[in-house]
C-alpha positions as CSV (number, residue, x, y, z in Angstrom):
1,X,40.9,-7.9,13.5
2,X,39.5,-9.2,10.4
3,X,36.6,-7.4,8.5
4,X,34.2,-7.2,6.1
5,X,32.6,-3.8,3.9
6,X,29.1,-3.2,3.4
7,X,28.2,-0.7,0.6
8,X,25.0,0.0,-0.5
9,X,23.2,3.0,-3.1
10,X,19.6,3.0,-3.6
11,X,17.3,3.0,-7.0
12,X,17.7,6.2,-9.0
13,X,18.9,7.9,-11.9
14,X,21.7,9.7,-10.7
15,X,22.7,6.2,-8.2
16,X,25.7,4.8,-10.3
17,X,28.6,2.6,-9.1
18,X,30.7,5.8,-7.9
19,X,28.8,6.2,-4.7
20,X,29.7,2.1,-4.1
21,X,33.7,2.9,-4.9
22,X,33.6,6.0,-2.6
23,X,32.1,4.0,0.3
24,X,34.9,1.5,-0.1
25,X,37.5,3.7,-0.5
26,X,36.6,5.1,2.9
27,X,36.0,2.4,4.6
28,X,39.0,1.0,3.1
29,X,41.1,3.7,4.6
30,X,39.3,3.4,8.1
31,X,40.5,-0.2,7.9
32,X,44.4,0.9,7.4
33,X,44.3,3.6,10.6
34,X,42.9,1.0,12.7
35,X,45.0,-1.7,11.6
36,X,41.7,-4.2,10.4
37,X,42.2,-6.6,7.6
38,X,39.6,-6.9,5.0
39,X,38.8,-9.7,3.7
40,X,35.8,-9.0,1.6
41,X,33.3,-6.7,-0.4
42,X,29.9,-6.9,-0.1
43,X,27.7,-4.7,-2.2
44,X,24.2,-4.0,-3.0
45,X,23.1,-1.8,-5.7
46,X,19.5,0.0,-6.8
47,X,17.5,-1.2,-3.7
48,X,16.5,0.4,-0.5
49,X,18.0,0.3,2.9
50,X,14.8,-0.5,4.0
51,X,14.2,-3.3,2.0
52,X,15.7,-6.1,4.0
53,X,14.5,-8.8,2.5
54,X,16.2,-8.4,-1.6
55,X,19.2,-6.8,-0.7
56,X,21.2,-10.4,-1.6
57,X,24.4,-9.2,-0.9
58,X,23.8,-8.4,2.6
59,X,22.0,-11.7,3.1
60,X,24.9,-13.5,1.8
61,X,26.6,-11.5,4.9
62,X,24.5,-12.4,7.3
63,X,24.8,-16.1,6.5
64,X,28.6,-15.8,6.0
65,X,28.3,-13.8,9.6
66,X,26.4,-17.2,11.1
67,X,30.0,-19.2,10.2
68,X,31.9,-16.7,12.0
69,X,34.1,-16.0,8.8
70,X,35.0,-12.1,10.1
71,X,35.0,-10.3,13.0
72,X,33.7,-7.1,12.6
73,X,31.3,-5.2,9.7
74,X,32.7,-1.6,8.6
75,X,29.7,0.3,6.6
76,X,30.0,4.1,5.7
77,X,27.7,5.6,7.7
78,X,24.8,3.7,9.2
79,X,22.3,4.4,7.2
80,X,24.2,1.9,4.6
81,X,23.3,-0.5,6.6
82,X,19.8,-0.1,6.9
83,X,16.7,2.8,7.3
84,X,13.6,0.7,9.2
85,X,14.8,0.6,12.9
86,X,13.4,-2.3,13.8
87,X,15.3,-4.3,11.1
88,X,18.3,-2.5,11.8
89,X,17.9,-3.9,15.7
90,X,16.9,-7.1,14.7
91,X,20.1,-7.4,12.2
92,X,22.1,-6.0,15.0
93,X,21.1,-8.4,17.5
94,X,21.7,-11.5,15.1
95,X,25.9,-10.1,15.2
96,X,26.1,-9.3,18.9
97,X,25.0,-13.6,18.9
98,X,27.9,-13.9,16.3
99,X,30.4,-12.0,18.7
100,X,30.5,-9.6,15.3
101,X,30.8,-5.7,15.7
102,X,29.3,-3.0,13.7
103,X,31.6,0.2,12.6
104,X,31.1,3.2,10.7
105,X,33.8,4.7,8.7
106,X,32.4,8.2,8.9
107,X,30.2,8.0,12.0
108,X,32.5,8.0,15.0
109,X,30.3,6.1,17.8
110,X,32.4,5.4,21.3
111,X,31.5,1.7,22.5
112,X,30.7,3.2,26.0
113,X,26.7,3.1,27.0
114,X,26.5,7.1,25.6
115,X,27.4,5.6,21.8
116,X,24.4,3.3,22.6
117,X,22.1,7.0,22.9
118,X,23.6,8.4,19.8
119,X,23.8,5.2,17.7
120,X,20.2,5.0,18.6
121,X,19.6,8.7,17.7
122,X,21.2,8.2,14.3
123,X,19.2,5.3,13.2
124,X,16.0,7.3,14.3
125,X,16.7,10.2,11.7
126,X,17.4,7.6,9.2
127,X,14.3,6.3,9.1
128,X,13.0,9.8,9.3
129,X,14.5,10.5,6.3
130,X,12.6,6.7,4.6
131,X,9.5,8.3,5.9
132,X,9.9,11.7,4.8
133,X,10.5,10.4,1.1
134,X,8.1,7.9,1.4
135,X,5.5,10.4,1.7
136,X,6.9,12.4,-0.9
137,X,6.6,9.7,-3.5
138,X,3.4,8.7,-2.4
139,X,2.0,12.4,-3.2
140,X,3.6,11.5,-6.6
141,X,1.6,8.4,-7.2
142,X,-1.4,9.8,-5.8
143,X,-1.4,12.8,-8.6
144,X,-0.5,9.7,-11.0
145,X,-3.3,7.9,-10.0
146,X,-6.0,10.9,-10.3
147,X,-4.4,10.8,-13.9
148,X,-5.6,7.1,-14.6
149,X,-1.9,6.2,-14.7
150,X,-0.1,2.9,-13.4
151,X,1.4,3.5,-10.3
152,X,3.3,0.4,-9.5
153,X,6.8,0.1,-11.6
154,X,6.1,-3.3,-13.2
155,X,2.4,-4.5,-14.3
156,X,1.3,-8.4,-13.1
157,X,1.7,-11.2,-14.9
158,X,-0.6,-10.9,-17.8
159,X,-0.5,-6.9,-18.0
160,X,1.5,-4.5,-19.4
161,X,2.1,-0.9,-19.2
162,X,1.7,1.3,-22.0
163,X,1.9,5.5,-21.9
164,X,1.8,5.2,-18.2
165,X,-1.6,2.6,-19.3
166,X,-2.5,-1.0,-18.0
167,X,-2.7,-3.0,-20.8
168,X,-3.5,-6.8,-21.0
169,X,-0.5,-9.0,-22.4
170,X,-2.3,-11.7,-24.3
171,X,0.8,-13.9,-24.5
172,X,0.4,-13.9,-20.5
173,X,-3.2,-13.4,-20.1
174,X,-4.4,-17.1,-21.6
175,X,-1.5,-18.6,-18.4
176,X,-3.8,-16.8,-15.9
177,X,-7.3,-17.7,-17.0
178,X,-5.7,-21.6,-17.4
179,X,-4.7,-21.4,-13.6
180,X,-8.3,-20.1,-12.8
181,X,-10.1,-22.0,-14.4
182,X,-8.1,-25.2,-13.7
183,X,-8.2,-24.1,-10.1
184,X,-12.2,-23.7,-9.8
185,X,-12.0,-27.1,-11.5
186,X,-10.8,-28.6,-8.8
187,X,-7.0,-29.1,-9.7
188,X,-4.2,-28.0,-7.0
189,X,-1.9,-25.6,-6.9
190,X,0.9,-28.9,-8.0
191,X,-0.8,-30.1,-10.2
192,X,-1.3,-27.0,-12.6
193,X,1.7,-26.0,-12.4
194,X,2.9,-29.5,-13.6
195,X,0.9,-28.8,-16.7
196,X,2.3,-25.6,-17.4
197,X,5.6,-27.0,-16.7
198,X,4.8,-29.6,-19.5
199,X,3.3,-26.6,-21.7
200,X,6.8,-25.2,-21.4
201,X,5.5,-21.7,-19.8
202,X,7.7,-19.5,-17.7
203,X,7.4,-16.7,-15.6
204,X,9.2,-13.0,-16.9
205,X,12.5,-14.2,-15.7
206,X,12.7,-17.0,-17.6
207,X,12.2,-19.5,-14.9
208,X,9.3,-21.9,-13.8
209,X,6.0,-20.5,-12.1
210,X,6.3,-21.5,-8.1
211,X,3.6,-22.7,-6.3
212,X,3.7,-19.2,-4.1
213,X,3.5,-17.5,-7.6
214,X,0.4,-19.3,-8.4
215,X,-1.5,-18.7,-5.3
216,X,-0.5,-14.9,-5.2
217,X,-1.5,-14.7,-9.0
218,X,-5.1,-16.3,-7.1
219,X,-5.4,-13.5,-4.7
220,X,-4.8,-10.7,-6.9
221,X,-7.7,-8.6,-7.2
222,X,-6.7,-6.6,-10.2
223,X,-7.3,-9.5,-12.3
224,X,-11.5,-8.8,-12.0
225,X,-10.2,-4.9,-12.9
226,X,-9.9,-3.9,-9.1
227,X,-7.4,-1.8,-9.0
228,X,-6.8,1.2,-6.1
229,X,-4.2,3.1,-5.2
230,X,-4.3,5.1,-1.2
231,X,-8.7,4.9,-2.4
232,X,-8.2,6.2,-5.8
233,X,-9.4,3.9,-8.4
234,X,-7.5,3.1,-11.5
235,X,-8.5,1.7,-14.6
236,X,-7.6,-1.4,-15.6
237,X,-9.0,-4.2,-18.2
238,X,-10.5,-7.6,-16.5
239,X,-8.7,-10.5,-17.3
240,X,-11.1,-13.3,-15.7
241,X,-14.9,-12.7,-15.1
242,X,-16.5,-12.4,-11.8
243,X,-18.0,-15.2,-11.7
244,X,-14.7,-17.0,-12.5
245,X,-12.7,-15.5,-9.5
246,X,-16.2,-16.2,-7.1
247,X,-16.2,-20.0,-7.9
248,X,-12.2,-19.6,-7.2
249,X,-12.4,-18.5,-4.0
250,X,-15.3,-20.3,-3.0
251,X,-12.6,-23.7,-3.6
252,X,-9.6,-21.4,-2.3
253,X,-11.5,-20.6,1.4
254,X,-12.3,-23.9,1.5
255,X,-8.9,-25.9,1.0
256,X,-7.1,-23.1,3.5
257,X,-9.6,-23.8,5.9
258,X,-8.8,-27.1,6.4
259,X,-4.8,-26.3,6.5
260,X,-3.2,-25.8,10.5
261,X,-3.4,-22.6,11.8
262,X,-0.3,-19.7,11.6
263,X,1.3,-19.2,14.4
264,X,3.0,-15.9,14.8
265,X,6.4,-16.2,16.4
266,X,6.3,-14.3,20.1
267,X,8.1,-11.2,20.4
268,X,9.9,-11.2,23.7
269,X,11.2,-7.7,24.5
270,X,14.3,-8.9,27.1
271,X,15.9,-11.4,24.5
272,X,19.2,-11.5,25.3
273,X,18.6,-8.8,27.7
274,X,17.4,-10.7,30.8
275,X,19.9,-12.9,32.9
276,X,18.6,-15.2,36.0
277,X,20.4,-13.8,39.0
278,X,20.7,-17.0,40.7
279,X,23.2,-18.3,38.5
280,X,24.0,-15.9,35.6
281,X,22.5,-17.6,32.5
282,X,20.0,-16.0,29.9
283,X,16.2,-15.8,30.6
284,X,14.6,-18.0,27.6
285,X,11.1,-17.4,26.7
286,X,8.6,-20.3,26.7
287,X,5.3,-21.3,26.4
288,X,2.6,-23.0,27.8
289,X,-1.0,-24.1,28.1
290,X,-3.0,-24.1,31.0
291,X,-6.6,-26.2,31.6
292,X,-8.4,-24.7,29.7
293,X,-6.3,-24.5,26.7
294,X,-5.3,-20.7,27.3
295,X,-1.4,-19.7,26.4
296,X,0.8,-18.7,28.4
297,X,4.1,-17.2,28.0
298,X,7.1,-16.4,30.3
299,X,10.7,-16.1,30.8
300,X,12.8,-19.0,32.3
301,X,16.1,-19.7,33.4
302,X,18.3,-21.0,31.0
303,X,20.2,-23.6,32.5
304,X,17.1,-24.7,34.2
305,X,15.2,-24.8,30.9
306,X,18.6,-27.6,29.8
307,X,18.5,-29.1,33.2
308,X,21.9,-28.1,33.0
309,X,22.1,-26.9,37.4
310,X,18.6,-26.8,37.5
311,X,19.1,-28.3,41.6
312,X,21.3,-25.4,41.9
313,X,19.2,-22.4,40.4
314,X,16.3,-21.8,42.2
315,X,14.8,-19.1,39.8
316,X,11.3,-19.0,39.7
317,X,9.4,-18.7,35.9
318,X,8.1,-15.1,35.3
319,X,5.3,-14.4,33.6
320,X,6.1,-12.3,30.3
321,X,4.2,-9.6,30.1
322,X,4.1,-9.0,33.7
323,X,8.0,-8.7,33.6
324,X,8.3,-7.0,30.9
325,X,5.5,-4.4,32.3
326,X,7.6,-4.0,34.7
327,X,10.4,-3.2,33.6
328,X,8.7,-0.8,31.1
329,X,7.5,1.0,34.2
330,X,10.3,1.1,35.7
331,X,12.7,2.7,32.7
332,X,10.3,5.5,32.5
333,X,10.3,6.6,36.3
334,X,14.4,6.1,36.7
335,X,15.2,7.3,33.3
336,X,12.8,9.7,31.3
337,X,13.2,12.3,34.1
338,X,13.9,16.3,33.0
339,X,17.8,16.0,34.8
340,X,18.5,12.4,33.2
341,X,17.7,13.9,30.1
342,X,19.5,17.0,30.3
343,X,22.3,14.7,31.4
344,X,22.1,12.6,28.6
345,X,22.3,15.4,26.0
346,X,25.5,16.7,27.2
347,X,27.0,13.4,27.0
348,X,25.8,13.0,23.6
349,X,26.8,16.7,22.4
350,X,30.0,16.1,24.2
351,X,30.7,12.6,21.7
352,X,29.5,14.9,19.1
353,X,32.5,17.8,19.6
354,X,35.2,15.2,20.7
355,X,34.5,12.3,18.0
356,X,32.1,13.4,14.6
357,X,34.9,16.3,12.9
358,X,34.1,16.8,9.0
359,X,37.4,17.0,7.7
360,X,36.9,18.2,4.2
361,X,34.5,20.9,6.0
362,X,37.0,22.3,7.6
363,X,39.3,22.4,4.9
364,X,36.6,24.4,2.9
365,X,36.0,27.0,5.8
366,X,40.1,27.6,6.1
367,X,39.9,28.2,2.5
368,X,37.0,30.3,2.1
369,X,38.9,32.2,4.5
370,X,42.1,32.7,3.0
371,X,40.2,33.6,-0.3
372,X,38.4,36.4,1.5
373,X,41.3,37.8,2.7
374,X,42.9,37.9,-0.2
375,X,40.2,39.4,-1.6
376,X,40.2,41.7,1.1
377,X,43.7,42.6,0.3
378,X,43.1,43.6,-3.1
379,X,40.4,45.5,-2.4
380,X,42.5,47.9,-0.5
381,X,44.7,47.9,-2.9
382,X,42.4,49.6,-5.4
383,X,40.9,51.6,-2.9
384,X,45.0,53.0,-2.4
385,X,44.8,53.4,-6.4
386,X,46.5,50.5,-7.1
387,X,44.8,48.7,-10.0
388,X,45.7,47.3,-13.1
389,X,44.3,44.4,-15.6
390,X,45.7,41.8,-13.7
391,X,43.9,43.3,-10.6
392,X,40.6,43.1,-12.1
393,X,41.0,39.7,-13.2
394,X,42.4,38.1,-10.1
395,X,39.6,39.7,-7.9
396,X,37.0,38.0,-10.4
397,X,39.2,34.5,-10.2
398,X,38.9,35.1,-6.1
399,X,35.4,36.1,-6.1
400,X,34.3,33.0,-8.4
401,X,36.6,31.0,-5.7
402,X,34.4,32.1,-2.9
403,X,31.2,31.1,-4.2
404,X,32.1,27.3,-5.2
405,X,33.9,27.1,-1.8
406,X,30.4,28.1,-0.3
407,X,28.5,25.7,-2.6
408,X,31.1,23.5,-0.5
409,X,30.4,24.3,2.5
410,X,26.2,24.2,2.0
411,X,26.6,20.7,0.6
412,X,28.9,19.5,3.6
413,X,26.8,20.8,6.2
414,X,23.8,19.0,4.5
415,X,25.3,15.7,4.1
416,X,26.4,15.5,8.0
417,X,24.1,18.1,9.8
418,X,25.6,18.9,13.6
419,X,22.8,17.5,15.9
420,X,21.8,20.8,17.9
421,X,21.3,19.9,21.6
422,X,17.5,20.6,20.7
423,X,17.5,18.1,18.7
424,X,18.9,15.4,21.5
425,X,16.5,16.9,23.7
426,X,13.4,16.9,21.7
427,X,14.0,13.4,20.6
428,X,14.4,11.9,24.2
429,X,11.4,13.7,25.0
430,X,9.2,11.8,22.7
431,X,9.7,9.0,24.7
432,X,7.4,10.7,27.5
433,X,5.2,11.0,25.2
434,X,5.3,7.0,24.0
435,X,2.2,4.5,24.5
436,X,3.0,1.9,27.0
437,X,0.4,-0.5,24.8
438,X,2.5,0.0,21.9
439,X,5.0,-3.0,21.7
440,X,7.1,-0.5,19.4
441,X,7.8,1.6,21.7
442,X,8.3,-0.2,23.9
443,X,10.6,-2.7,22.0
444,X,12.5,1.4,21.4
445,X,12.6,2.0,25.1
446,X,14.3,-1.1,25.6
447,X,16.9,-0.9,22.3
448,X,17.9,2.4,23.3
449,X,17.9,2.7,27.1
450,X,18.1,-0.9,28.6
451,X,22.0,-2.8,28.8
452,X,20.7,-5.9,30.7
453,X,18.0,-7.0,33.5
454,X,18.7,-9.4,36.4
455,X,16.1,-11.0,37.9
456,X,16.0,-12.9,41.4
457,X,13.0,-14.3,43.0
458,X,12.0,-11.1,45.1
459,X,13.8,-8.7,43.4
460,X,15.0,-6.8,39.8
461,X,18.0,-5.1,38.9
462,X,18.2,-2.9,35.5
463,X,21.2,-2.3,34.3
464,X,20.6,1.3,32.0
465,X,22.6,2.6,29.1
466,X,24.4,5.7,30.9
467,X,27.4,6.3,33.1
468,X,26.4,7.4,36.8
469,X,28.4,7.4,40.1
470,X,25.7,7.7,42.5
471,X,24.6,4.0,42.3
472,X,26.4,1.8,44.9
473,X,25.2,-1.6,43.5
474,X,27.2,-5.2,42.4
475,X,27.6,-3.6,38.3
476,X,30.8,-1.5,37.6
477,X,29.7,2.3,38.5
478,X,31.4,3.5,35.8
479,X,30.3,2.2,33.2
480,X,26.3,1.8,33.8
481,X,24.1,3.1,36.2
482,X,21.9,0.7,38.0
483,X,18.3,0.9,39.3
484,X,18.0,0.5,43.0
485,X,16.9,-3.1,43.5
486,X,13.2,-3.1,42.3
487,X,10.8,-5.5,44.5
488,X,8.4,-7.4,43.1
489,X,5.6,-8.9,43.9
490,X,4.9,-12.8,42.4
491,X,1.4,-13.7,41.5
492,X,0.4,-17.1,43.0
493,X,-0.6,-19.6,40.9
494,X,-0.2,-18.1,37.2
495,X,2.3,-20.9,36.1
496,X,0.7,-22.8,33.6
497,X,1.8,-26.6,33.1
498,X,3.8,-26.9,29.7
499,X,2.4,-29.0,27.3
């Protein structure tokens, strides 16, 4: 197998390069005991793991994942690869197309439908820890901002911060009042930035303005001297008048007006979930228009959607929110029941015993052993009488021993905290607890709990993420349990015609 390593740190003073070489030394050394081949590096450094979208490197791997250059992705532990959920799915989902697997060097997660529980499980108290320190920071830009001070870490264009103070940079300032005032003029967004290009102005990295730069310099409020942070105001010196940024977006409402309509892309919650049980091939999502002019969207067969076998498949279109509905409902009766879950935990604490040992935190508790024996030992020795200069001195050598090997200990135990059965518990219980009208959760219900979906004309088969003999059904026993064979009941006449 051929692989690639992901390493990742995040902004901060005390982030250096170390934390990069110890991730790839690791993984490195996960490689040689499994006998994988690396082939590359990838690393990102001061940014986020939940900021997807600037983290080059792992773009770069994504697109190099697209060409099918490597087989496989070895991270440290997965919150490397990413702390918002939803990306982390998304991302996930984009490899599984690939045929391109996801390890962790220190996070041992079976590829059986239980790893799927605990994967999931993991990537939940990532993000918990995002949120946690989001708030955190947030409390210390609030306390900034009742101080007057700038909260964001760079000032706009045509600003500058000084003592913790918005400023205006006048060798900025005159770039945005020329794009105002050129703007309410009636020039586009292409055409002033021509100018400036002929002007020989720049933006901070030494490039040229974009034409997203100059519409997002149009929309920026602080500009006027609006400036809020959470509903706190801060101050902040005008840089255009009032009247300038009214005549503005009097011209700017007017010109998007006129422009197409966005259209959101469609969320479909079985992608690459739902297979047509006539003939095996993906359900698609489509959409379509019906008289008058309302959309519709719904899953169809694959191969019918190609008119590849479409006189052999006989699958019906489903509407998509009805199926999906449906399937929602259906997880939460057959799964989120008090002996599924109880079953589920075990599982999970069982991977946990079997799979996640801390090596080097077991080395510390054999030796903080040893040390208090020996310090046991020579206690009894001066309690015989026995005592001497050397005595004295190796009991406060020992003693000294024991507390840095429990500093040890404390810090293992904090980086890779043993999830309590409580824990498991707890967190599958939230999902009773979920709001069916949420597509979150119900895009999580799906993620964690859902392997695949087979639809046939009068009935549904879900396929869910946990071993269980019980279930005599055409899906290998031991590996997932099935649902019994849902019926359902088809609405006549909600097809719309596609357009």
């Amino acid at each position: 197998m051929n692989a690639v390593i992901y390493a990742r740190y995040s902004p901060g003073p005390r982030q250096t390069d170390q934390s990069i070489e110890g991730q790839v030394r690791d993984c490195m050394a996960y490689a040689k005991e499994n006998g994988i081949t690396i082939l590359d590096v990838y690393a990102d450094r001061h940014i986020s793991g939940s900021d997807f979208e600037n983290r080059g490197e792992f773009n770069r791997m994504l697109r190099d994942a697209e060409r099918k250059q490597f087989d496989s992705i070895i991270v440290w532990k997965i919150d490397r690869f990413g702390r918002d959920r939803e990306e982390i799915a998304l991302n996930k989902i984009k490899l599984k197309r690939h045929g391109i697997r996801l390890l962790y060097a220190k996070e041992i997660i079976p590829d059986g439908p239980e790893g799927i529980i605990l994967e999931s499980l993991m990537e939940g108290l990532a993000e918990y820890y995002v949120a946690d320190l989001r708030q955190k920071v947030k409390r210390g830009h609030r306390e900034s901002a009742l101080k007057g001070y700038a909260v964001s870490g760079q000032a706009p264009y045509g600003y500058k911060i000084v003592d913790k103070m918005y400023q205006v940079e006048e060798k900025e300032a005159w770039v945005v009042r020329y794009v105002f005032e050129n703007y309410a003029a009636g020039c586009t967004a292409v055409e002033i930035l021509e100018n400036l290009e002929k002007m020989g102005v720049k933006n901070r990295k030494g490039g040229l303005i974009t034409k997203n730069g100059i519409y997002t310099m149009l929309r920026n409020e602080k500009y006027i001297g609006r400036c809020f942070y959470d509903g706190i105001p801060i101050p902040l010196p005008a840089i255009i008048s009032q009247e300038l940024w009214d005549a503005v977006h009097a011209t700017f409402h007017k010109r998007v007006g006129q422009a197409s309509s966005y259209k959101a892309d469609e969320k479909y919650l079985l992608s690459l979930k739902a297979y047509c049980g006539e003939c095996g091939s993906l359900l698609v999502g489509e959409c379509g228009y019906g008289k008058k002019r309302i959309r519709y969207s719904y899953y169809k067969c694959a191969a019918r959607k190609r008119k590849h076998g479409s006189d052999k498949c006989t699958l019906k279109t489903y509407r998509k929110d009805d199926l999906e509905d449906f399937v929602v409902y259906h997880t939460i009766n057959d799964v989120l029941q008090d002996d599924v879950i109880e079953y589920l935990a075990d599982r999970v604490m069982e991977i946990q015993a079997r799979d996640t040992v801390n090596l080097r935190l077991e080395q510390h508790i054999s030796a903080l052993k040893d040390t208090e024996k020996a310090i046991n030992n020579i206690m009894k020795a001066i309690e015989q009488g026995i005592i001497t200069s050397t005595t004295k001195q190796r009991l406060i050598e020992l003693e000294a021993q024991a507390e840095d090997l429990k500093v040890h200990i404390a810090k293992e135990e904090i980086q890779k905290p043993a999830l309590t059965r409580d824990h498991i518990v707890y967190w599958l219980n939230l999902f009773k607890k979920g709001d069916v009208s949420d597509p979150d959760f119900k895009q999580r219900l799906m993620d964690v709990f859902v392997h695949s979906v087979y639809v046939y004309n009068k009935k549904v088969v879900i396929a869910y993420n946990y071993a269980d003999n019980n279930h005599s059904v055409d899906f290998d026993p031991e590996v997932f349990r099935c649902s019994d064979e849902h019926r359902i009941v088809r609405h006549g006449g909600f097809e719309p015609p596609t357009t």
